[in-house]
N, C-alpha and C positions, 0 to 999 in steps of 0.2 A: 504494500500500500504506500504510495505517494504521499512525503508528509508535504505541508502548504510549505515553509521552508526550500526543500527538496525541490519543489517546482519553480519555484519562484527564482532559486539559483540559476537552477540549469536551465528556465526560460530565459534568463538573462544573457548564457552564454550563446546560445542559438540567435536569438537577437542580435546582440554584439557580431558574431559572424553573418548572418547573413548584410546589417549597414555596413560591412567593411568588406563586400561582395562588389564583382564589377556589374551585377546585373543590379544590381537597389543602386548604384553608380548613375546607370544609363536611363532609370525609371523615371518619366516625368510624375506618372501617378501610381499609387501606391493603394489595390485592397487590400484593404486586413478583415481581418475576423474580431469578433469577441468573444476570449477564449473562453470556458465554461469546461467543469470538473477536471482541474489542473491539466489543462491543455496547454502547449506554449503559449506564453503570452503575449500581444502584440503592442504592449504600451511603449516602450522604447522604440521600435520601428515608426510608431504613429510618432513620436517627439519629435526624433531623426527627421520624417520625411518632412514633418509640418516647418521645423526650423529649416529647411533647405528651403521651403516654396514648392514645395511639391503637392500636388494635389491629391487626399487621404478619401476614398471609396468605402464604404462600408456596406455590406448586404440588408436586403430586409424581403425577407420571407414571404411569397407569394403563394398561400395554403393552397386556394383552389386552382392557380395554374402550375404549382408544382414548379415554380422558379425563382430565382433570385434574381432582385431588382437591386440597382446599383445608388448610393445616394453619399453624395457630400458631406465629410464631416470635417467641421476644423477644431471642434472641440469635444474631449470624451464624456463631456456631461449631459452631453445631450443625446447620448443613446439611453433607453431607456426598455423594461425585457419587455418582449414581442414574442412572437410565435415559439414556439417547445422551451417560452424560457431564456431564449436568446437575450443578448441586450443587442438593439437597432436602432439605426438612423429614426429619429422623431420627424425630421423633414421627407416631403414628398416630390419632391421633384429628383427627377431620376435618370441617369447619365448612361446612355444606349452602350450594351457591351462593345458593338460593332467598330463605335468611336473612340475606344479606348487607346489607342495608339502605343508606343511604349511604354505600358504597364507594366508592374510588377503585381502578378495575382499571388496571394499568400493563402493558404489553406490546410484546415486543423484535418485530422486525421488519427483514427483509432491505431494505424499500423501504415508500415511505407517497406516498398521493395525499392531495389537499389537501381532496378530497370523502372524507376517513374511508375510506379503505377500506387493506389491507395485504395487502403480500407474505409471509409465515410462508416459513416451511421445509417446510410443502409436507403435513406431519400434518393438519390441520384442529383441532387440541386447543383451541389459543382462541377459534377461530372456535364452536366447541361449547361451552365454558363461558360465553362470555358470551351466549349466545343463550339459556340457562340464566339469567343470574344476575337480580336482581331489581331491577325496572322504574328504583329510586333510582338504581341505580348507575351510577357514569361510566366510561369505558374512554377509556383516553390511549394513544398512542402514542411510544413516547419514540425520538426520530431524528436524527442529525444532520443538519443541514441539504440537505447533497447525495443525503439519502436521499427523500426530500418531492418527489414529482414531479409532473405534471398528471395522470397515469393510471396504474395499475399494471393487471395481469392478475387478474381475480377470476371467480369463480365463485359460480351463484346462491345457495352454502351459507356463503358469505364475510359476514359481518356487523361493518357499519359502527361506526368508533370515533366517540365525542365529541367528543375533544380528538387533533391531535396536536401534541408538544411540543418542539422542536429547539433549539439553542442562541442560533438569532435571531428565531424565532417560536413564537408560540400561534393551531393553527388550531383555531378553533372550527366544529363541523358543524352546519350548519341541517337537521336530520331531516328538516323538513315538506320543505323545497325540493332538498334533495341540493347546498348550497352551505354555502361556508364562509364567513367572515367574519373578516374580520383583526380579532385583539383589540390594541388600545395598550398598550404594557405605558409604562413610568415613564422610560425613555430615547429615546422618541419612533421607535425605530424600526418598520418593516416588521413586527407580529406578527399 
């Protein structure tokens, strides 16, 4: 069992690695999640991209179309829980996936394989928005370490991440080949 401590550390170093990543580099706009039962957490990513001027996306729950809508946050108080519990954008005006242009999609996950692909809770809602969003954009997966496994369970509507990002590595996905590639990061370890 996950103590809140325990999470909160090693959310921080997944954090820390992915804003010192060349893709949160190249990202003009940046979705995040709000994390829920010690999932990474994405308050540090949200300070990072808001202090650069980067434009911060937040989900909000569309039950009966089974999709995730996109909405502007510049500040975290204003999400507020929504659908299963979530906390969500309070604003309704909503930023077309299509338009996203160099994004950084970030997305929680019960379980991550090292060839891009992920475990969800079982809705299909990211798996449908990024299969949606546009061609520029990167989709990370933010995991702790013992969530990163050789294989998880997927199904052919499951679409593969870019990057996933854990507190001791960066996997990078090779699309063309279905492999990954350890990136170096500056401390010489396994990433």
């Amino acid at each position: 069992m996950l103590t809140d401590a325990w999470a909160a550390s090693h959310s921080l170093l997944v954090e820390r690695r992915l804003v010192a990543s060349e893709v949160f580099a190249d990202a003009a706009t940046v979705v995040l999640y709000a994390s829920k039962d010690k999932e990474v957490a994405t308050d540090l990513i949200m300070s990072e991209a808001l202090g650069s001027g980067r434009r911060v996306l937040f989900p909000k729950i569309l039950r009966e179309a089974h999709e995730l809508s996109l909405v502007e946050v510049d500040d975290p108080a204003t999400l507020a829980p929504g659908a299963f519990g979530l906390l969500e954008p309070t604003g309704s005006e909503t930023v077309p996936v299509g338009s996203l242009g160099r994004a950084l999609i970030c997305v929680p996950g019960l379980a991550f394989s090292r060839d891009g692909y992920r475990l969800g809770r079982g809705g299909g809602y990211y798996d449908r928005l990024l299969a949606e969003a546009a061609p520029r954009a990167q989709s990370v997966g933010l995991a702790y370490a013992f969530q990163v496994l050789d294989r998880v369970p997927r199904s052919p509507s499951d679409v593969r991440l870019n990057l996933i990002v854990s507190e001791s590595a960066l996997y990078r996905v090779d699309a063309g080949e279905r492999a990954t590639r350890p990136q170096p990061d500056q401390g010489g370890s396994r990433c």
